[in-house]
C-alpha positions as CSV (number, residue, x, y, z in Angstrom):
1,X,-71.2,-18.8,12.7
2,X,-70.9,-20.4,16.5
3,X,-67.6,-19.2,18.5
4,X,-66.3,-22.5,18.1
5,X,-66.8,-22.7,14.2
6,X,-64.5,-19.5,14.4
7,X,-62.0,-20.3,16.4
8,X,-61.7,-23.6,14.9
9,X,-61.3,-21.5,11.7
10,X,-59.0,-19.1,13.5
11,X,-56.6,-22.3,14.1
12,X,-56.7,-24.0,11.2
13,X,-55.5,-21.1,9.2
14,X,-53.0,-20.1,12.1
15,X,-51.4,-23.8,11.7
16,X,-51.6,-23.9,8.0
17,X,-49.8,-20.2,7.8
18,X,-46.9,-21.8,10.8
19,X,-46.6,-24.7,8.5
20,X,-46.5,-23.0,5.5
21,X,-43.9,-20.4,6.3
22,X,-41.9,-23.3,7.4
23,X,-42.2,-25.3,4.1
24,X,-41.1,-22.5,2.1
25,X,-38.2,-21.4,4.2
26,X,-37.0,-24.8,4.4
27,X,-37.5,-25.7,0.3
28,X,-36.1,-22.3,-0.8
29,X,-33.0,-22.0,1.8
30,X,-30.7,-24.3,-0.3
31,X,-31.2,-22.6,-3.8
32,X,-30.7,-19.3,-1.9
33,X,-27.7,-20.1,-0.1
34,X,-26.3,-20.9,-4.0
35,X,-27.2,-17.1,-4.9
36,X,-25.0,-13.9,-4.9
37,X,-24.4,-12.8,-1.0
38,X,-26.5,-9.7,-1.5
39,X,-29.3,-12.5,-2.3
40,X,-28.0,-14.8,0.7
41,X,-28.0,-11.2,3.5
42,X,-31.5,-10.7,1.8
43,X,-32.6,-14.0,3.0
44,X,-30.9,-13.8,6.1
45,X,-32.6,-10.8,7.1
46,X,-36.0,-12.0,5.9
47,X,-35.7,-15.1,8.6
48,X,-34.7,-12.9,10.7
49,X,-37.6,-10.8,10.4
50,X,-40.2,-13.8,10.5
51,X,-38.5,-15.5,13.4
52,X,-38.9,-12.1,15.5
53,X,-42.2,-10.9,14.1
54,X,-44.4,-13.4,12.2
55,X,-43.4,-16.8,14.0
56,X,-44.4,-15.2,17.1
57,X,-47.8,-13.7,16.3
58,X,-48.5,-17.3,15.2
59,X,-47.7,-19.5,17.8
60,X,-49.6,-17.3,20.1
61,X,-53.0,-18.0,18.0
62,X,-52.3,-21.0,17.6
63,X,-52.3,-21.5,21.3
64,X,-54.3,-19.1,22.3
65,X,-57.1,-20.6,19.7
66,X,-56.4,-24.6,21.0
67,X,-56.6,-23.2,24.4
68,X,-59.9,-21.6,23.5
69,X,-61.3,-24.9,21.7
70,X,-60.5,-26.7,24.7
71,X,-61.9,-24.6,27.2
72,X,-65.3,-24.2,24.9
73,X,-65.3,-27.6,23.4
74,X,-66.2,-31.2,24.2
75,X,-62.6,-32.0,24.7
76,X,-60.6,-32.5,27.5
77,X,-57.1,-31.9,28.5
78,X,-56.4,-35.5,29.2
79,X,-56.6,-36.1,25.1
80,X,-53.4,-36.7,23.6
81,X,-53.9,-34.9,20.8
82,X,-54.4,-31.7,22.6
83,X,-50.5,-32.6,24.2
84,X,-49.1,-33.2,20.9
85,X,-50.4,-29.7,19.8
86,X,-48.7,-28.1,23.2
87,X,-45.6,-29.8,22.9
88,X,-45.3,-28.7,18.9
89,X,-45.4,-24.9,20.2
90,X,-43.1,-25.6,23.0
91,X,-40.6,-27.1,20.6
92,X,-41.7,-24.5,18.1
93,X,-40.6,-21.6,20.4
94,X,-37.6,-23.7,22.1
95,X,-36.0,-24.1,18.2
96,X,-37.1,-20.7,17.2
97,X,-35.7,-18.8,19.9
98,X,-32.2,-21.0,19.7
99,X,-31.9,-20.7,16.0
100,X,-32.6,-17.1,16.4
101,X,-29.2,-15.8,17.6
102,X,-27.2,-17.7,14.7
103,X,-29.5,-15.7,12.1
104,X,-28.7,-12.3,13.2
């Protein structure tokens, strides 16, 4: 397996897990909020948890990977994909970190 083979690999899987985690917090957060409150703090604290710990972890590979593919790859930093990809983890972190202080 070539270096870029992995860390294409290694950012395919970090955007599918970032994406994933997002799908099921967003598709389970209304039939939670309909739950007992013990059930609703559970969820609250899970959230919580993820936006401090796992959200985090996976931005950084998923930067850290592009940045990597980039700097190994045949593409440049003038592509606009690349700047779509940069501005999703800036917005990523910007909404994270804001929505963070309303969770806990």
């Amino acid at each position: 397996m070539t270096t870029r083979a992995l860390l294409l690999t290694l950012h395919i899987v970090s955007v599918a897990g970032w994406l994933g985690a997002d799908f099921v917090v967003h598709a389970l957060s209304p039939r939670l909020h309909r739950e007992a409150e013990g059930v609703q703090a559970a969820w609250a604290g899970m959230q919580a948890w993820m936006h401090e710990r796992y959200y985090p972890v996976v931005a950084v590979a998923v930067l850290a990977t592009g940045i990597l593919l980039v700097l190994d790859g045949d593409w440049s930093w003038s592509a606009g994909f690349i700047w779509v990809g940069v501005g999703a983890v800036v917005i990523g972190a910007v909404l994270g970190g804001g929505r963070l202080g309303s969770l806990t």
